[in-house]
Backbone as ProteinMPNN parsed JSONL, in Angstrom:
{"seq_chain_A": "XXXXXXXXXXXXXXXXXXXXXXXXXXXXXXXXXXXXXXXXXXXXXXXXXXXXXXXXXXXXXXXXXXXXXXXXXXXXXXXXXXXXXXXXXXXXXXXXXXX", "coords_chain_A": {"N_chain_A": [[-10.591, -11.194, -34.995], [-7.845, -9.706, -33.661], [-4.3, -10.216, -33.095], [-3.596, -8.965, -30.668], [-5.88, -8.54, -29.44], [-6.123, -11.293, -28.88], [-4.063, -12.21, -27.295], [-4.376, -10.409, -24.985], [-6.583, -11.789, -23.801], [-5.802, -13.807, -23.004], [-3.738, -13.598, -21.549], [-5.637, -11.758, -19.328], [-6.893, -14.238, -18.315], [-4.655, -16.361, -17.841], [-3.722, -14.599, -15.886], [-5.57, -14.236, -14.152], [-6.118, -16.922, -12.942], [-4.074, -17.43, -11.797], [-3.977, -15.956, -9.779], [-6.249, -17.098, -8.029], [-5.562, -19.472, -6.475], [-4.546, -18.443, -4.033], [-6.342, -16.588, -3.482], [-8.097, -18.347, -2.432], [-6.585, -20.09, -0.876], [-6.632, -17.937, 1.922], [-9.468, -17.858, 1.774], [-9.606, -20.216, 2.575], [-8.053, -20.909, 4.841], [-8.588, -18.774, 6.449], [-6.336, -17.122, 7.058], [-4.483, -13.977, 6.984], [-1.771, -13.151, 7.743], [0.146, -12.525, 6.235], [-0.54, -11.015, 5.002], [-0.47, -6.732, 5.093], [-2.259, -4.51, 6.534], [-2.156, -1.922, 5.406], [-0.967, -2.417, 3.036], [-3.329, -3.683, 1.632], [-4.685, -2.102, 1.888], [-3.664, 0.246, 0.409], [-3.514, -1.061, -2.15], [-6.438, -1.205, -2.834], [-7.515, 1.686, -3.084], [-5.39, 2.567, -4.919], [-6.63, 0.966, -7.151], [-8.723, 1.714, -7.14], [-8.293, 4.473, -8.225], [-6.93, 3.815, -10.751], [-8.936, 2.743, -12.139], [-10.238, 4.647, -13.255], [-8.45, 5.462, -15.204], [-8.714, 2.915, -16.744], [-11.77, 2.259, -17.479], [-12.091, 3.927, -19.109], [-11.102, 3.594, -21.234], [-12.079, 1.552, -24.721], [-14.49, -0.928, -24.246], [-12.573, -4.1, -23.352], [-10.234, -7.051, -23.105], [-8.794, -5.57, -20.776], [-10.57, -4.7, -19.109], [-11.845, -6.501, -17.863], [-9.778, -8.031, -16.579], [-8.593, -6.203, -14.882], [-11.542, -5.334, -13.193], [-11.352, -8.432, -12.217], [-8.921, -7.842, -10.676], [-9.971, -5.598, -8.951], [-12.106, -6.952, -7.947], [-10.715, -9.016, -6.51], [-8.682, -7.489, -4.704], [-10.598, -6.406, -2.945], [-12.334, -8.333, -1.481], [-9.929, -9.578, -0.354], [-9.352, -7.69, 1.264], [-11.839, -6.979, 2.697], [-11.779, -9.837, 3.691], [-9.297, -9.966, 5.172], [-10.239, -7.805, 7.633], [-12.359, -9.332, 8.828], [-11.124, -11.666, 9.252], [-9.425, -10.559, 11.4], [-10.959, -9.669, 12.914], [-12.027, -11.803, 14.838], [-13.42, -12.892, 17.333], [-10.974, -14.004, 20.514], [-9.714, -17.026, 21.446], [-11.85, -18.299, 19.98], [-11.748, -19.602, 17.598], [-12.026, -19.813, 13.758], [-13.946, -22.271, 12.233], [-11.965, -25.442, 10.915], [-11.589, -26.194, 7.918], [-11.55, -30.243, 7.172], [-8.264, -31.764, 6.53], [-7.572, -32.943, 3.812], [-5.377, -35.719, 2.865]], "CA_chain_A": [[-9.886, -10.879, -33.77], [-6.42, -9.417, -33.817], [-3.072, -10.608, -32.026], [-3.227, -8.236, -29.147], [-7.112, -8.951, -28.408], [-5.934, -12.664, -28.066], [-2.947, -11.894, -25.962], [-4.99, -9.647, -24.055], [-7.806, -12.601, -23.656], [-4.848, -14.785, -23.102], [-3.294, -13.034, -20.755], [-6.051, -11.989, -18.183], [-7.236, -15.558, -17.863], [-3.55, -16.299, -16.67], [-2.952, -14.132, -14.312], [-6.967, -14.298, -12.656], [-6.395, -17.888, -12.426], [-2.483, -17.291, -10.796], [-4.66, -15.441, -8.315], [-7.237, -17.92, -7.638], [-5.176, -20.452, -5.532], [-4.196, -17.212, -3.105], [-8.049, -16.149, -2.792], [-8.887, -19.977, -1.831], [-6.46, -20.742, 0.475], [-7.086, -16.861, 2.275], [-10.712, -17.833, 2.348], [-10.004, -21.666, 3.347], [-7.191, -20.624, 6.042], [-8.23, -17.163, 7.477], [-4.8, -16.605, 7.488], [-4.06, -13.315, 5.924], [-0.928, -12.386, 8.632], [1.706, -11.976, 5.673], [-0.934, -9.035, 4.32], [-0.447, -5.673, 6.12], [-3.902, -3.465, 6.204], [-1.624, -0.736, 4.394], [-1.095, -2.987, 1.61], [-4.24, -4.101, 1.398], [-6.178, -0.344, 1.805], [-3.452, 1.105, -0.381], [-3.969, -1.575, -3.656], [-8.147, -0.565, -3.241], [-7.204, 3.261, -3.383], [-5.079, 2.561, -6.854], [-7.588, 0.132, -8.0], [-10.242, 3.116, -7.112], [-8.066, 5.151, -9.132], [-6.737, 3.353, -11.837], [-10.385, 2.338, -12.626], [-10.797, 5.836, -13.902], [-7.781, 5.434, -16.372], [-9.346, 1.704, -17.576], [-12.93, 2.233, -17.602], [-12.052, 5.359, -20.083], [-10.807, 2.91, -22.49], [-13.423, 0.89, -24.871], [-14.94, -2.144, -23.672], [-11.92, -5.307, -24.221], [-9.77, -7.481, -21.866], [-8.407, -4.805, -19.866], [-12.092, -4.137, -18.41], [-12.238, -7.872, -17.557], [-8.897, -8.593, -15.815], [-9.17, -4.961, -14.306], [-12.673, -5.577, -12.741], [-11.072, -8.895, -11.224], [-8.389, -6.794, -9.174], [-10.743, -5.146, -8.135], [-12.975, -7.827, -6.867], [-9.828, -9.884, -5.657], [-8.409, -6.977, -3.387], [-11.132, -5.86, -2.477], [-11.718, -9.446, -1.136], [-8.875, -9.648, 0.645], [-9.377, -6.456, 2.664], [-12.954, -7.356, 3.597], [-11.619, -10.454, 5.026], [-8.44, -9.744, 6.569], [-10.791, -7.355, 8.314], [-13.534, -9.292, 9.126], [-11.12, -12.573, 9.7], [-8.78, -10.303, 12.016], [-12.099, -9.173, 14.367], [-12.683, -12.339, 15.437], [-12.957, -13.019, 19.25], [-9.726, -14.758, 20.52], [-10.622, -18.274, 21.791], [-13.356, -18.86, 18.822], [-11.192, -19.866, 16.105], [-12.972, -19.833, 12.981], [-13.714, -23.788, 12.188], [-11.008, -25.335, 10.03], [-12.101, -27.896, 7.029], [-10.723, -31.233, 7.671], [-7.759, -31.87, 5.995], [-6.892, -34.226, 2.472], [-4.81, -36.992, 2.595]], "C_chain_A": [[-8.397, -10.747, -34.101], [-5.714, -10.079, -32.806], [-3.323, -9.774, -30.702], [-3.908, -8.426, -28.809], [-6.982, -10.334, -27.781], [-5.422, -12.535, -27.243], [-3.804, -11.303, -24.984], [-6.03, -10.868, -23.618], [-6.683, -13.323, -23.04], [-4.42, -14.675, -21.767], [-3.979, -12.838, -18.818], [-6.906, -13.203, -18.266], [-5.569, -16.243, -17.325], [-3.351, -16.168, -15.519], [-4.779, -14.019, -12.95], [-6.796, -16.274, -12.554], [-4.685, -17.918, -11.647], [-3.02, -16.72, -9.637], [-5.416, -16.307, -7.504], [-6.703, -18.652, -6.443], [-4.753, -19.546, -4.061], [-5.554, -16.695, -2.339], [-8.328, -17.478, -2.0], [-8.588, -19.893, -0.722], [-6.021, -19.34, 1.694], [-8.323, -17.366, 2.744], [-10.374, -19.196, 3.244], [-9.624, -21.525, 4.809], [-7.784, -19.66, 6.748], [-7.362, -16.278, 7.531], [-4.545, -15.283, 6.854], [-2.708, -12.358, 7.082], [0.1, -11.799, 7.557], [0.936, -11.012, 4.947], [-0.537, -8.483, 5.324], [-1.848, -4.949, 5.257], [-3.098, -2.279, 5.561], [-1.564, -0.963, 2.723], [-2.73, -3.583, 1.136], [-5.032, -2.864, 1.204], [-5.4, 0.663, 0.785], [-3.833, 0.638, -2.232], [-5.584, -1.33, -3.643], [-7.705, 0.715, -4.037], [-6.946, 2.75, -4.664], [-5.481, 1.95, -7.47], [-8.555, 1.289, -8.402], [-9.142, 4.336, -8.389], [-7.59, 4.832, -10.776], [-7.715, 2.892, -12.584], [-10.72, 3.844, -13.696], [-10.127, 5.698, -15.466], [-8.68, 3.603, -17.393], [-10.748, 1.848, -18.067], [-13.146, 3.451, -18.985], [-11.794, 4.464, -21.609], [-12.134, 1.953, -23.254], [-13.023, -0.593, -24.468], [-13.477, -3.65, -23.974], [-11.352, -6.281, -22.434], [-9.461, -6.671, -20.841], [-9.429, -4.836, -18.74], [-11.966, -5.368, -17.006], [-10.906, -8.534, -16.139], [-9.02, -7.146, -14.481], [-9.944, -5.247, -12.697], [-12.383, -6.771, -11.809], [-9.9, -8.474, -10.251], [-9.005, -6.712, -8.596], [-11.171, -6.038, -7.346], [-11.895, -8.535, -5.918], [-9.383, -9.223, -4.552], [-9.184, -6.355, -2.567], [-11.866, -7.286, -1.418], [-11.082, -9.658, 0.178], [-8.962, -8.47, 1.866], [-10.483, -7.033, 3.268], [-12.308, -8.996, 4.546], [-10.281, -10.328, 6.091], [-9.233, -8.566, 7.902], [-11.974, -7.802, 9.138], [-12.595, -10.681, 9.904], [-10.484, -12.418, 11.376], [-9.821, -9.941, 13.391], [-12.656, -10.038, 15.024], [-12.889, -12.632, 16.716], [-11.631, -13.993, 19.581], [-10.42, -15.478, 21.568], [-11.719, -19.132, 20.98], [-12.52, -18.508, 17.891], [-12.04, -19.943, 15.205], [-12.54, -21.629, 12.562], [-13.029, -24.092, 10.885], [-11.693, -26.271, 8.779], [-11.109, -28.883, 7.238], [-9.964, -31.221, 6.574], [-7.478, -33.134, 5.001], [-6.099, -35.139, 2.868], [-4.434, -36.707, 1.404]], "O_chain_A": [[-7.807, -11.609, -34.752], [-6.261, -10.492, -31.783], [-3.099, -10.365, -29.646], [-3.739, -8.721, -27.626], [-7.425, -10.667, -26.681], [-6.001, -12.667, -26.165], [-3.874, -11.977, -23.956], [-6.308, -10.519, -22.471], [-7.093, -13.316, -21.879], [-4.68, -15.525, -20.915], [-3.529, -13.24, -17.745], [-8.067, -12.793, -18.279], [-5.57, -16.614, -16.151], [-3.03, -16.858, -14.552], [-4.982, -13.851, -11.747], [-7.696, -16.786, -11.889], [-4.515, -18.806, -10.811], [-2.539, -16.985, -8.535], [-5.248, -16.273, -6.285], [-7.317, -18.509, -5.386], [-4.69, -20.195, -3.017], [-5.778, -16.481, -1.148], [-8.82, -17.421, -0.873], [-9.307, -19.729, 0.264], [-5.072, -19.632, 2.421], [-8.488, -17.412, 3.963], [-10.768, -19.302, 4.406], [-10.34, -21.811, 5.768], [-7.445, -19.682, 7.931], [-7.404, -15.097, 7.876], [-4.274, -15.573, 5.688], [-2.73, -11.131, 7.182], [0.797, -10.818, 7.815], [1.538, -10.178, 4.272], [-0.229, -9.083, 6.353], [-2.246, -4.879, 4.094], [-3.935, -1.519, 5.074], [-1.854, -0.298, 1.729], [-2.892, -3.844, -0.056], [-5.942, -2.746, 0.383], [-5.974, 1.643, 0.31], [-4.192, 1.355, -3.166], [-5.997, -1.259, -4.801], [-7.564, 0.804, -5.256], [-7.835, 2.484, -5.473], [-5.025, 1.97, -8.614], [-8.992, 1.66, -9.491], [-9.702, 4.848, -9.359], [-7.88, 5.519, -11.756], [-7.445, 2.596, -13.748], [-11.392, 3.851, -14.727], [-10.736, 5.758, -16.535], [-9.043, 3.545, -18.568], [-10.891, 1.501, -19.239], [-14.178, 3.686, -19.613], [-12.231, 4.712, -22.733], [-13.092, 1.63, -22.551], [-11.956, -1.201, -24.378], [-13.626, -4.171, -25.079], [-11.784, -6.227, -21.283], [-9.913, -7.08, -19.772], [-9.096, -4.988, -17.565], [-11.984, -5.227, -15.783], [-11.132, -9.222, -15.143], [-9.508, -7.294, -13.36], [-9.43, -5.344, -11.583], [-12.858, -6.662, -10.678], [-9.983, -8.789, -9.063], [-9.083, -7.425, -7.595], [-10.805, -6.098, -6.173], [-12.115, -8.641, -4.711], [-9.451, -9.789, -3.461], [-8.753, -5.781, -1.567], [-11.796, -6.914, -0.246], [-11.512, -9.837, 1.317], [-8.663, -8.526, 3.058], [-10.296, -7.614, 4.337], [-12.404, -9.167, 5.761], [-10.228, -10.51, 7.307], [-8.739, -8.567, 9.029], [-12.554, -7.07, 9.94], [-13.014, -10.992, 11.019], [-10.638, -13.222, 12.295], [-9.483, -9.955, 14.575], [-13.588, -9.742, 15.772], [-11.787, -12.424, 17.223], [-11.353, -14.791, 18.685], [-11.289, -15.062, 22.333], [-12.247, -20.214, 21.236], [-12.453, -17.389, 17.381], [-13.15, -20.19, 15.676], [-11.424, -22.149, 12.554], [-13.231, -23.408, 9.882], [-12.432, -27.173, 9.174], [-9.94, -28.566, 7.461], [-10.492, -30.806, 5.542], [-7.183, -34.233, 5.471], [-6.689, -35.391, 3.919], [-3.855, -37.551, 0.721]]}, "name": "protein", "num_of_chains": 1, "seq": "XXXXXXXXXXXXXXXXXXXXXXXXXXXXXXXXXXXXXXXXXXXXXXXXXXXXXXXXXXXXXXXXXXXXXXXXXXXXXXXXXXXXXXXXXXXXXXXXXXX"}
């Protein structure tokens, strides 16, 4: 294994776990008011397109960190869309909070 495949290994395990705590507390909260549905439907689109330029390349990290974009904003749109349709009055139930 060369220097750049580590870095590259190195790298997207970084930044998909810098994401992680953002997906959680999205799913835990509901909350997604500081997205806008522009930002959210325009990072799909250049995921949908930039997939063309990555997927062209052979198989390595790229694929891997890539592939979680994808899943992460794609994610985020389905629920700011699904958390934003909910009926008003029927909060979605909260988990009790830590100590």
């Amino acid at each position: 294994m060369n220097v750049s495949v580590l870095a590259g290994m190195v790298s997207t395990g970084l930044f998909a776990v810098s994401y992680l705590p953002m997906l959680l507390k999205a799913l835990r909260t509901r909350d997604l008011d500081s997205y806008s549905l522009g930002y959210l439907a325009l990072s799909n689109v250049a995921n949908a397109v930039h997939s063309v330029y990555v997927f062209s390349l052979p198989p390595g990290p790229i694929w891997l960190l890539h592939s979680f974009y994808v899943v992460a904003s794609a994610l985020l749109l389905i629920w700011y869309l699904s958390f934003r349709s909910e009926p008003a009055g029927h909060p979605a139930p909260q988990q009790p909070q830590r100590s």
